[in-house]
C-alpha positions in Angstrom: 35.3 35.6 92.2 34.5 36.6 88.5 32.2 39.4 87.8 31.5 39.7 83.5 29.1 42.3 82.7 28.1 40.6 79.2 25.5 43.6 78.7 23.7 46.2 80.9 20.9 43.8 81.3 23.3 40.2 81.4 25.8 39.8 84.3 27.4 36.9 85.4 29.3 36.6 88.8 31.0 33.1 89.0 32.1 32.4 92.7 34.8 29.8 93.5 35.8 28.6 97.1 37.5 25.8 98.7 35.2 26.1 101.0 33.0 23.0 101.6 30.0 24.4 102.1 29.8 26.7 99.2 30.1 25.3 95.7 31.2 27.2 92.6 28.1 29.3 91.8 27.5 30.9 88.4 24.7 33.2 88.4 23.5 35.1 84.8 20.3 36.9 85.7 18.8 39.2 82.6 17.3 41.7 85.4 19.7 43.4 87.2 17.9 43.7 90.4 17.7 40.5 90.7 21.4 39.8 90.2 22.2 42.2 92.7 20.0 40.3 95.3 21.8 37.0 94.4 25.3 39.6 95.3 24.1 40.3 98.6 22.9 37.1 99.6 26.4 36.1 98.1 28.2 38.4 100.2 26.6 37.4 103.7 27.6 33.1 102.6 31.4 34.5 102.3 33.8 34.0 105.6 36.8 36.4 102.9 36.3 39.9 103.4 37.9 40.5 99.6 35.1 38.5 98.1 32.6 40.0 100.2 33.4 43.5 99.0 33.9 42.0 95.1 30.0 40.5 95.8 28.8 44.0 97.5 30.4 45.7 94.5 28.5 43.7 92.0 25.4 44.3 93.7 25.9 47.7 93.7 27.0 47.6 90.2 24.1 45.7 88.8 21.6 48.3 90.6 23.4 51.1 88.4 22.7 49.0 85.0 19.2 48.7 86.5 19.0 52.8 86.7 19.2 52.4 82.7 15.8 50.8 82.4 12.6 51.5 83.6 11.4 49.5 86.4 9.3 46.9 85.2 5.7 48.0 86.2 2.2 45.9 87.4 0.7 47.2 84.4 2.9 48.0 81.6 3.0 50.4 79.3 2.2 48.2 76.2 0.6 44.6 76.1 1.4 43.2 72.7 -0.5 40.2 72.0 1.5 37.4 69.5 4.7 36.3 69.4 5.1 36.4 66.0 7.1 38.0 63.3 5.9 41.5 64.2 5.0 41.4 67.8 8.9 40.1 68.2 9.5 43.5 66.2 7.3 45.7 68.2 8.8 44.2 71.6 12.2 45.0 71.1 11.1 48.7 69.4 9.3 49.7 72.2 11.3 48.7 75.1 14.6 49.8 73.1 15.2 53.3 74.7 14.0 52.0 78.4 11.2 54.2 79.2 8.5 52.2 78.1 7.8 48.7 79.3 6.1 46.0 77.3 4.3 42.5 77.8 4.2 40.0 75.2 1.8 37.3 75.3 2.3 34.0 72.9 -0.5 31.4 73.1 2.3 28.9 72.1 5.4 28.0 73.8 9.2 28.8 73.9 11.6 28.3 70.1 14.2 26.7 72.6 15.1 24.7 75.9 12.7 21.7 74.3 14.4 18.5 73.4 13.0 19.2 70.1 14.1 23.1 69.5 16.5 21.8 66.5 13.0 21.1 64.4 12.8 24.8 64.9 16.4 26.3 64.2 17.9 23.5 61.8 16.5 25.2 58.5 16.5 21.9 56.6 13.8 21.2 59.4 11.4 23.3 58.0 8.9 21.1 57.3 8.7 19.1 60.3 6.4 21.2 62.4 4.1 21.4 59.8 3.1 18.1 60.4 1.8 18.3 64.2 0.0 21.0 65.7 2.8 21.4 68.8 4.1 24.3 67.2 1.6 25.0 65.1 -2.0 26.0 65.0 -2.6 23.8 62.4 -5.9 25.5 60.6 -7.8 24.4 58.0 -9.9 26.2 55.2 -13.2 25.6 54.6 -14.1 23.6 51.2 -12.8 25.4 48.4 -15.8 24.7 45.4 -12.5 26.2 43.2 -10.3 23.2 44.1 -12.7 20.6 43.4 -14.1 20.7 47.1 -11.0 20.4 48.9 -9.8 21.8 52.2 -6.3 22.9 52.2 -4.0 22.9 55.4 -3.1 26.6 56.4 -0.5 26.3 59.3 0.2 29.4 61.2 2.8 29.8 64.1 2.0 29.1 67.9 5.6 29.5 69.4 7.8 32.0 70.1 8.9 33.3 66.6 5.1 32.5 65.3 5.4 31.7 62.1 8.3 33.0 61.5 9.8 29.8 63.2 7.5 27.8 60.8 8.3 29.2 57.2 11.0 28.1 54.7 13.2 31.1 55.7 13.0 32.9 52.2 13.5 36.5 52.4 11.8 38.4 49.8 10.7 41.7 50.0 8.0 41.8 47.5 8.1 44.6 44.4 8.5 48.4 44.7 5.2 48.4 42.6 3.7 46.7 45.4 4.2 49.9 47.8 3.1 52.1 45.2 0.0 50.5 45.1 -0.4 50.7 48.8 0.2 54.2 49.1 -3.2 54.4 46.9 -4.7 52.0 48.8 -5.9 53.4 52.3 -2.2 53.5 53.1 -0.3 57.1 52.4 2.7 56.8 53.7 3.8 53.3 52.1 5.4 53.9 48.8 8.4 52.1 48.1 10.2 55.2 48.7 9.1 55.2 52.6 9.4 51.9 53.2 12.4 50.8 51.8 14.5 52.6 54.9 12.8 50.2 57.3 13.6 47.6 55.1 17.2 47.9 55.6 17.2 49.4 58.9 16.0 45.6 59.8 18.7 44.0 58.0 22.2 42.9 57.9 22.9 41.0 55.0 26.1 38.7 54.8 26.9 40.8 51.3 26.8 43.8 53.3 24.6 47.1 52.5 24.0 49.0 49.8 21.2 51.2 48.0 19.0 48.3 48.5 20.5 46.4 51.2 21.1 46.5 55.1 23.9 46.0 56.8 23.7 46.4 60.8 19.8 45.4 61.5 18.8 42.8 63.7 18.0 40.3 61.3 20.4 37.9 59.7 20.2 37.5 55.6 22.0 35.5 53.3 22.8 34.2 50.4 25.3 31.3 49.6 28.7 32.0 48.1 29.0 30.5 44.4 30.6 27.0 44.6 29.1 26.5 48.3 25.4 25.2 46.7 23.7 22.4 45.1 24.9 22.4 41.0 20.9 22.3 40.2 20.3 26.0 41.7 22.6 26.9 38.6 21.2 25.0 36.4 17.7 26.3 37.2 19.1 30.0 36.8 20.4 29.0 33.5 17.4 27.6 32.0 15.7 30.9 33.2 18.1 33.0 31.4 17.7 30.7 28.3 14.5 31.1 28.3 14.3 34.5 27.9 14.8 35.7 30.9 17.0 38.3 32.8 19.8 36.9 35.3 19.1 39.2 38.3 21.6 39.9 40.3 19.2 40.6 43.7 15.8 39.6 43.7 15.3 42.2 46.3 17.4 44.7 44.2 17.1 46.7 41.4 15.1 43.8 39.3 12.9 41.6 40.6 12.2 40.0 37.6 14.6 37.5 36.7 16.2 34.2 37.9 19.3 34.6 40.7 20.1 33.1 44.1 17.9 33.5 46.8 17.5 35.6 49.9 17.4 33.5 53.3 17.0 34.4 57.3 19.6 32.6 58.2 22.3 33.0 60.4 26.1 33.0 60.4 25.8 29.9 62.8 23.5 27.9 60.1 20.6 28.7 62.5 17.4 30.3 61.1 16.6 33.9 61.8 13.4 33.4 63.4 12.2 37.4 64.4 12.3 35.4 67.7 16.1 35.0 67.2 17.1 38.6 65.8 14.5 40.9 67.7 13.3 38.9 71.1 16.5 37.3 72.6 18.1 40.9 73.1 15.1 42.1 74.2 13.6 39.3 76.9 16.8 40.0 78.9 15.6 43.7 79.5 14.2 44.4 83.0 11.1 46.6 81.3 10.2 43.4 79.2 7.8 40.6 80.2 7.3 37.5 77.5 4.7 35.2 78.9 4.3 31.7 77.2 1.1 29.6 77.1 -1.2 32.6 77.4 -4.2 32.8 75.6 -5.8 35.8 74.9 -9.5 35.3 75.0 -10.7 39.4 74.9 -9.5 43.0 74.5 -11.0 45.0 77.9 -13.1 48.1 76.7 -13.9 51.4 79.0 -16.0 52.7 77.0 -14.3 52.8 73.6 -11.1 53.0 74.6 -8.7 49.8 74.9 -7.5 49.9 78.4 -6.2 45.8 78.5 -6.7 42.1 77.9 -8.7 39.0 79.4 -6.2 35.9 79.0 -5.9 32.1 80.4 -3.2 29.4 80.2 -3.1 27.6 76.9 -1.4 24.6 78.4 -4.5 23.3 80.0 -6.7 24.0 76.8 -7.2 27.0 77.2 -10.0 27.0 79.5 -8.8 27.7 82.9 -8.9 30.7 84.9 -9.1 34.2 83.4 -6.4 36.8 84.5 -7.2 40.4 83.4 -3.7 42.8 82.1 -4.1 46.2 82.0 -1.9 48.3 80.1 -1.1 52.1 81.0 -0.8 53.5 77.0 -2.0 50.7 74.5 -3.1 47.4 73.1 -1.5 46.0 70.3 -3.0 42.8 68.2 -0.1 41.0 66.1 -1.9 38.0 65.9 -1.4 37.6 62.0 -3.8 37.5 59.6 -6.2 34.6 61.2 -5.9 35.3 64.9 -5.6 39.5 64.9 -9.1 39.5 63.0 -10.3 36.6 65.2 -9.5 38.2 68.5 -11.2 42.3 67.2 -14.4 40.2 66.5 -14.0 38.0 70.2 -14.3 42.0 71.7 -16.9 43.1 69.6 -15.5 45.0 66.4 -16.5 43.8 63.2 -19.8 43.0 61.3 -22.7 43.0 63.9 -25.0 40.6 61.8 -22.8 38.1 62.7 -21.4 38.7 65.8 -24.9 38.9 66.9 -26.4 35.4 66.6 -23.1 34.3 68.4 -24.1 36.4 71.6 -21.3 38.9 71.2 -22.5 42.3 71.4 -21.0 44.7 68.8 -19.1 47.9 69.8 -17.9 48.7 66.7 -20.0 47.4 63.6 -17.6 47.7 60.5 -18.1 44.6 58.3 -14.9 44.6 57.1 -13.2 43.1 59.5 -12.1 39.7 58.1 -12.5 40.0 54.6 -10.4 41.1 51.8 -8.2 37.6 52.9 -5.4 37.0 50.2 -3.5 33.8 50.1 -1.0 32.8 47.2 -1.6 29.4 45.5 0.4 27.5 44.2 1.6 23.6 42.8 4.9 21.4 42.6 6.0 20.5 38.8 8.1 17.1 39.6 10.9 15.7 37.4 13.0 12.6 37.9 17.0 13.7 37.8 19.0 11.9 35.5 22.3 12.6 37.7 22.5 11.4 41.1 23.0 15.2 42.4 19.8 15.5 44.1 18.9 15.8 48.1 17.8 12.0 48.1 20.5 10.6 49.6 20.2 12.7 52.7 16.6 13.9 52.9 15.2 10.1 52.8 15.7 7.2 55.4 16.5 5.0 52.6 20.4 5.6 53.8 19.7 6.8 57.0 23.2 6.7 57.7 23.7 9.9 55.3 20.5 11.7 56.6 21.8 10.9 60.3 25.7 12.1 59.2 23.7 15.6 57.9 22.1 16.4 61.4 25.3 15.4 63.2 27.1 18.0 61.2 25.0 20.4 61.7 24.7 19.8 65.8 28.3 20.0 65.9 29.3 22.6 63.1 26.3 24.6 62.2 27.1 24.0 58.3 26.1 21.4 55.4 22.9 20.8 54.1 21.0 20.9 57.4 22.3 24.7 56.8 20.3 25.3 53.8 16.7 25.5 54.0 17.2 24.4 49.9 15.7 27.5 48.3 18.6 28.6 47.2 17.4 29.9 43.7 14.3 31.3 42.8 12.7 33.6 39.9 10.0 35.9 39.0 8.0 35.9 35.7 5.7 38.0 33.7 2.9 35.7 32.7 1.9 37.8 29.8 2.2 40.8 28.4 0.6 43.8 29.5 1.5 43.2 33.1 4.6 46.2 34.7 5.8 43.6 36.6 6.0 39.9 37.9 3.1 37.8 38.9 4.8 34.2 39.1 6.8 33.1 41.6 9.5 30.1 41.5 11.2 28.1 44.7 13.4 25.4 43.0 14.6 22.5 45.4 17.1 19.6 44.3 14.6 17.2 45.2 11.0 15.9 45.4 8.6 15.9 48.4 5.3 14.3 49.0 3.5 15.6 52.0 5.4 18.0 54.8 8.0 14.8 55.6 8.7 12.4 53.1 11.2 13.0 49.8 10.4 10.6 47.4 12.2 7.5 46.7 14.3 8.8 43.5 16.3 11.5 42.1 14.0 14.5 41.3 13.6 17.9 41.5 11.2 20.3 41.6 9.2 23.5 40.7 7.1 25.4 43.1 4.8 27.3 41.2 2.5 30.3 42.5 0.9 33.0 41.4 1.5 36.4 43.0 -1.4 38.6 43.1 -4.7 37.0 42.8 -7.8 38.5 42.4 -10.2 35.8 44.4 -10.9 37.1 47.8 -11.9 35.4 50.8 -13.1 35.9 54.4 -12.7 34.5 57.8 -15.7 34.4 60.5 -16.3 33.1 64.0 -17.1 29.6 63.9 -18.4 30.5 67.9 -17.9 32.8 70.6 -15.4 30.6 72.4 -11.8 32.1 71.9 -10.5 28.2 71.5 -12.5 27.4 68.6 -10.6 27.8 65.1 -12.3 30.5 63.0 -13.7 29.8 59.1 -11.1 30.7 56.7 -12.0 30.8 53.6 -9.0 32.1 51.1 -12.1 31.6 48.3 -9.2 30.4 45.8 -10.1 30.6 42.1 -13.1 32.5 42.6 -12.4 34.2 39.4 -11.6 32.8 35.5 -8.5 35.6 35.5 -7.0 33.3 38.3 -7.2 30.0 36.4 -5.9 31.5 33.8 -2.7 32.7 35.3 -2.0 29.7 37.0 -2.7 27.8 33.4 -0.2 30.0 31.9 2.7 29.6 34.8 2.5 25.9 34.5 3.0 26.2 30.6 5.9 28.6 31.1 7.5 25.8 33.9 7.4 23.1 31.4 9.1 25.5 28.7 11.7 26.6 31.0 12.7 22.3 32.2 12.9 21.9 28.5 15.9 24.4 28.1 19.3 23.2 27.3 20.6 23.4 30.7 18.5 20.7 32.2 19.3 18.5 29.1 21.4 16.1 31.0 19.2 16.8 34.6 16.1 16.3 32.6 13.8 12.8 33.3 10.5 11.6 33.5 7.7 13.8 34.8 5.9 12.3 38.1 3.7 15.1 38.6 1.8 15.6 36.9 1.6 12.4 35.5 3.2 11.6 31.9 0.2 11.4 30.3 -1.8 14.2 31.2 -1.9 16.1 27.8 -0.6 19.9 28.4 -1.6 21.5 25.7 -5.5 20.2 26.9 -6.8 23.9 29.2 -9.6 21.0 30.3 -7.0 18.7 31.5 -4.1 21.1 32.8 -7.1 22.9 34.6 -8.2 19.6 36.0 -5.1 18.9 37.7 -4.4 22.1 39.0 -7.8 22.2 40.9 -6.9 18.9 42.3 -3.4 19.1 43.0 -3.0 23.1 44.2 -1.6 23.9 47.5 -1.6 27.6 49.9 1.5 28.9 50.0 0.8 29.9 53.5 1.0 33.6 52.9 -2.7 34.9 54.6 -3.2 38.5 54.8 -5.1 41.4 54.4 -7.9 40.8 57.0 -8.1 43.9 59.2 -6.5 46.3 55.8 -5.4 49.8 56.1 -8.4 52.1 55.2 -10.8 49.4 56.0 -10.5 48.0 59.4 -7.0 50.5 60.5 -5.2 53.7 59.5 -2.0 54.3 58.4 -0.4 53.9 61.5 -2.0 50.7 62.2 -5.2 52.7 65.1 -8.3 50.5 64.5 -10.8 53.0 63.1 -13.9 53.4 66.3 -11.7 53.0 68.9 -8.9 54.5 70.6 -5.7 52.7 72.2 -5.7 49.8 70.1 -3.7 48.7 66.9 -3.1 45.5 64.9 0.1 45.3 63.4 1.0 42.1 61.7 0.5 41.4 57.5 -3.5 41.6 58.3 -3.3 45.0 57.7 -1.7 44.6 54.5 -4.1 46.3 52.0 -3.0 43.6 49.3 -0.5 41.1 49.5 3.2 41.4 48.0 4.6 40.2 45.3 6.5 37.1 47.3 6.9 35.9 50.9 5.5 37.5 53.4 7.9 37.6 55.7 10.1 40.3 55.2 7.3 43.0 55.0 5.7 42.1 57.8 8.8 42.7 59.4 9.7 45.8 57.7 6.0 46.9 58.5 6.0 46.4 62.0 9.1 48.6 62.2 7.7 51.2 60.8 4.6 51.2 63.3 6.9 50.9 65.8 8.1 54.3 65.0 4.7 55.8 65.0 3.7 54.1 68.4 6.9 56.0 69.9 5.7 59.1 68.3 9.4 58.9 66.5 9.2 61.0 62.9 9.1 58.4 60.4 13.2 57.2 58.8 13.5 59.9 55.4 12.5 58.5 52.6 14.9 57.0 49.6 13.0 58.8 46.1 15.9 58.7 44.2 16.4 54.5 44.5 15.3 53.3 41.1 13.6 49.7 40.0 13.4 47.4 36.5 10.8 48.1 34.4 11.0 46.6 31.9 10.7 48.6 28.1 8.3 47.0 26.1 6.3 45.6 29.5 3.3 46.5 27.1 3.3 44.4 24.4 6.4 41.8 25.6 6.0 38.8 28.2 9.6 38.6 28.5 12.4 40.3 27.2 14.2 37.7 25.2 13.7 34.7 23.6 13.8 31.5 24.5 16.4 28.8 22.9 14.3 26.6 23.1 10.3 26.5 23.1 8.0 23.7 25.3 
């Protein structure tokens, strides 16, 4: 007999006998009680009085690590609804010290023990569950009458992870301006200063820590060691620099703006870092946790105006089954993201009665607000061919499938090579013109060219992802009806405004003059997209084509803002024992992925659900401004203009 206490809450007993009857057993329970029930039934199997008392020991000794937990309860004392990136956050947070038990309830599914979980945790995957709706909710916009009438695909998470097991793994913070402006925005509280802590207290990156970085957080960040990477990530950097453009050393750093290698969530083990995988797998195995998959939740329950639990029914028959009410003893929490947190307060009756009323839903709070403000980044792929064969074609196409087949293997067996890499490895930020304190464009660079969510073109290529950071359109989402399984109208209202044209007009000028540098000289082919002849120096024809050929960057937010819909700590203003805490309440968005301050955001709610005084803030950690932001777009000068 073999007792291994892994954890407090993970114990394994392995039981071996010669006896016929009774098999080798290994048992690894995540609840202690439970274990120890296995130990005593264990014990009254064995004919050896030794194993016997080893079996009655381990029960006994599993109760103890029970005593360190509170005892899961019928109705707990948190129900956070969503899965995603900070509903895995808020989980682990509140059930951390073992006095407080939570529920978490995910319309979607598990992020493993599928045939298929590698589409999730291979990061060269990344695209693949874009494509389906198994995974993924799968949302539409509305008609956008900016992009020439077209409706553009807005996937959001619907697994364990939520998005967070969709998204390209890129781990940028945004800019410390960003927080500055927040803390003017309906959010005191929020200034770079207080929320850089929570940033690193979240993060261990593989560098290790330092005034910017974390070291021993939950969540796995990396970048690749020089030599390691595709030769075209440096190349990309170069041109930046010869362009005129600082080489920074950490886009989450001291200087944003800049060209440099690029932040990823992704694990030692070539794994992603899904919030699933660095917040929820520690804390599923805790006897005061309950994750429930497949569970729709369809209302928030009201006494009065005060929270008190949730209607919900199983999402794996549609959604339209039986409906199982969950009380909770001290709050509600909505991290349903920026479509479904909105979504569901509007389902229960808070946001604008003049449309919640011709759907039959009877307002309890009125506050039109909920919904709008939406902000989505837009952006568009500049495609070259590659005059060296030094691209990802060879292994991201089935033209050789024997390379592409050789990747996965690798990967399966090792955890490294290019199935490693989610390919961002480089990226950079841009001033589009002067005037501006810091950047508004956003680069991905990727060693090759990709048509749709699956398929890399047939050649050698590479390719700029071009986005604009902070737009000034805003959009909305409504109720399309009052049935919880009907996907709201979102519309992200994308180039509402001529200031939004413009910047994007500018950032694809400023691509073409950075691919004309010296260092992609020998890299450098034929443009696909857009096509050869479309005449850049035309505003009428670059305009034309970026209407037509724009895409989301799948960064929604904003919908249920601090000051508008929530306060600071994320309470939803009318009501009491219910907060949303997911990027919805974002009062703008960031300047980059959204990802990371979502996170870092729902750790710091986390620490005002617990009533826990807020981490001290870090006034003294400076960022790049840079001198003549005034009347200079950039810094230097480029060798070499478009």
């Amino acid at each position: 007999t073999t007792l291994r206490h892994n954890s407090p809450t993970h114990t394994q007993l392995v039981i071996s006998s010669n006896i016929p009857s009774l098999n080798t057993h290994t048992h690894t329970h995540t609840r202690p009680h439970l274990f120890a029930a296995d130990m005593l039934a264990a014990a009254a199997a064995l004919t050896s009085s030794r194993q016997r008392g080893l079996a009655l020991a381990s029960a006994a000794s599993a109760l103890k690590a029970r005593r360190c937990y509170a005892a899961p309860a019928k109705n707990p004392d948190y129900i956070v609804l969503g899965a995603g990136s900070a509903g895995c956050v808020l989980t682990d947070r509140l059930s951390e010290d073992g006095q407080s038990s939570v529920t978490l309830l995910e319309a979607g599914g598990p992020d493993r023990g599928t045939w298929d979980y590698w589409k999730i945790q291979m990061p060269a995957a990344l695209t693949f569950n874009l494509a389906n709706d198994k995974y993924n909710w799968d949302f539409h916009t509305l008609p956008q009458k900016g992009l020439a009438g077209r409706s553009l695909h807005q996937p959001r998470g619907k697994a364990l992870g939520g998005s967070s097991s969709l998204n390209a793994m890129v781990y940028i913070r945004g800019h410390a301006q960003d927080f500055e402006r927040w803390s003017k925005e309906g959010a005191p509280g929020w200034s770079y200063a207080d929320v850089l802590p929570y940033f690193k207290r979240a993060q261990s990156h593989n560098t290790g820590g330092d005034a910017y970085k974390g070291s021993g957080g939950p969540l796995q960040v990396k970048t690749v060691d020089h030599g390691t990477y595709h030769e075209l990530f440096e190349v990309f950097i170069d041109a930046g620099v010869q362009a005129g453009y600082p080489r920074s050393t950490d886009l989450n750093g001291f200087s944003q703006e800049g060209f440099g290698l690029m932040d990823m969530t992704i694990s030692p083990n070539g794994e992603r870092c899904s919030a699933a995988n660095a917040y929820l797998r520690g804390a599923e195995k805790r006897p005061n946790v309950d994750v429930q998959t497949h569970k729709l939740v369809t209302k928030i329950i009201f006494e009065g105006k005060r929270a008190v639990g949730v209607e919900y029914t199983d999402y794996r028959g549609g959604g339209g089954g039986k409906v199982t009410q969950l009380r909770a003893n001290k709050e509600v929490i909505v991290s349903l993201g920026a479509v479904g947190s909105p979504q569901l307060l509007m389902l229960s009756g808070i946001g604008p009665g003049a449309d919640l009323k011709p759907l039959g839903i009877e307002p309890l709070v009125d506050n039109p607000e909920v919904g709008q403000n939406l902000q989505d980044h837009l952006e568009f792929y500049q495609q070259f061919l590659c005059e060296q064969p030094v691209t990802l074609y060879p292994v991201g196409s089935w033209w050789q499938p024997h390379k592409k087949i050789a990747v996965g293997i690798e990967w399966f067996l090792r955890g490294t090579g290019p199935a490693a890499s989610n390919q961002f490895e480089s990226g950079g930020f841009v001033r589009t013109r002067a005037g501006l304190r810091h950047p508004d464009l956003q680069y991905h660079f990727i060693p090759g060219a990709v048509v749709g969510q699956l398929d890399f073109l047939p050649h050698h290529a590479f390719q700029f992802h071009t986005g604009t950071l902070r737009p000034t359109s805003r959009g909305s989402l409504k109720l399309a009806s009052a049935d919880p399984r009907a996907a709201p109208l979102i519309d992200p209202n994308y180039l509402d405004t001529e200031d939004d044209m413009e910047d994007l007009r500018r950032g694809f000028r400023l691509t073409e003059e950075i691919v004309n540098q010296p260092a992609f000289d020998k890299y450098r082919g034929k443009r696909l997209s857009p096509e050869p002849s479309l005449n850049v120096n035309s505003d009428a024809e670059v305009d034309n084509w970026i209407r037509n050929s724009s895409h989301s960057a799948y960064h929604p937010s904003c919908t249920c803002a601090m000051g508008a819909v929530v306060d600071e700590q994320g309470r939803v203003h009318g009501v009491e024992g219910l907060r949303v805490v997911d990027a919805s309440i974002m009062p703008s968005m960031t300047s980059g992925n959204l990802n990371a301050p979502t996170i870092m955001l729902a750790e710091k709610c986390a620490d005002a659900i617990r009533g826990l005084a807020p981490l001290a803030p870090e006034p003294d950690v400076k960022w790049y401004e840079p001198e003549n932001w005034q009347t200079k777009q950039r810094e230097g000068t480029p060798a070499r203009t478009a």
